[in-house]
N, C-alpha and C positions, 0 to 999 in steps of 0.2 A: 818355385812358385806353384801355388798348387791350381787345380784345376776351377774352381769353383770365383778364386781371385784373378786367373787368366779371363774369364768368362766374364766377372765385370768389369774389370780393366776394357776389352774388346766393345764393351755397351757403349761404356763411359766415354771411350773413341768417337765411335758412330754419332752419338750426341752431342759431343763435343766439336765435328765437324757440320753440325747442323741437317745430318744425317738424320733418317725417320728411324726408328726399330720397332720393329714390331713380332711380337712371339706368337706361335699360333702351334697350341695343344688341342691335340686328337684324341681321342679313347675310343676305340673299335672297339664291340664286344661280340663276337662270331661264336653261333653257336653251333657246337659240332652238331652236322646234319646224322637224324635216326640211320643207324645200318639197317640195309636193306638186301635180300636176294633174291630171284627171281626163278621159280620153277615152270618150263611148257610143260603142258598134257599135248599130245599130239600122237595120233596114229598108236592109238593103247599101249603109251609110253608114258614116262615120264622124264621130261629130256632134263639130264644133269639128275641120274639117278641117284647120286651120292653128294649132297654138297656139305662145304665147313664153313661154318661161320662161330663168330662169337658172340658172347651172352648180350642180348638186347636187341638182338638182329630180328626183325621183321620179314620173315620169308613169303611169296606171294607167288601162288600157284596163278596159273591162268588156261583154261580150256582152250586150246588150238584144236582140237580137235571136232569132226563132226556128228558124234552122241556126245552125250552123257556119261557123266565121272563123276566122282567124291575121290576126297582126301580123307585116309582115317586114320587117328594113329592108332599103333598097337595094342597102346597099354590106357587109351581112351582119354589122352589131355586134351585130344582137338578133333572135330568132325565137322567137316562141311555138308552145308547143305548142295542138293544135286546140281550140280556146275554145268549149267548147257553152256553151248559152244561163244566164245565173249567173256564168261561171266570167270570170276575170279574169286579167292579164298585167301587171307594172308591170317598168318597168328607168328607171334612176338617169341622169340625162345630167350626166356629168361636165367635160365640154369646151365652148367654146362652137362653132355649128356650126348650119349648117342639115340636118334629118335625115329626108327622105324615107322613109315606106314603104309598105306593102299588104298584102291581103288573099292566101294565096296561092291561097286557092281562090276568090274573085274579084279578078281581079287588076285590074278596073274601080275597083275600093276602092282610091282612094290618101288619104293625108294626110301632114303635115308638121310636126315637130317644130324650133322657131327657136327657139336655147340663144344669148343672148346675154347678155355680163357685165357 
């Protein structure tokens, strides 16, 4: 018997004993939530100086610290403006890539962003 005639055979039952049937279809559609990771500034660091993510990740700096910082990269894709302490800086890494950058007003502050697929 196959499955499809086991299945109304089973209706046909319910019905047939004056049974109610009732079918009830779902369709969820969950959209995968944007990657995200998150960088401190704090104490003229940058805490998680090295982190990996993959292509589409949204990294997002945040000043813990009490001056002033930027985020710059190396090779000039991304530059914040000067992050007093609260304020934040996030940009999207679309590529994979290793992505150097720094503080520009200490430029002792490096860390490194590793986008692999």
């Amino acid at each position: 018997m196959t499955r499809a005639f086991k299945t109304l055979s089973f209706q046909l039952a319910v019905l047939a004993t004056g049974g109610v049937m009732m079918t009830t279809v779902a369709t969820m559609t969950h959209a995968a939530a944007p990657a995200a990771a998150a960088v401190q500034i704090d104490n003229f660091t940058f805490k998680a100086p090295t982190v990996t993510v993959t292509p589409g990740t949204t990294v997002t700096w945040t000043n813990r610290d009490d001056i002033p910082h930027t985020v710059v990269s190396k090779t000039g894709l991304f530059k914040s403006k000067v992050l007093d302490t609260g304020d934040s800086f996030a940009f999207t890494f679309a590529k994979p890539g290793q992505f150097g950058y720094y503080c520009s007003l200490h430029p002792h502050m490096t860390g490194t962003i590793i986008v692999k697929a």
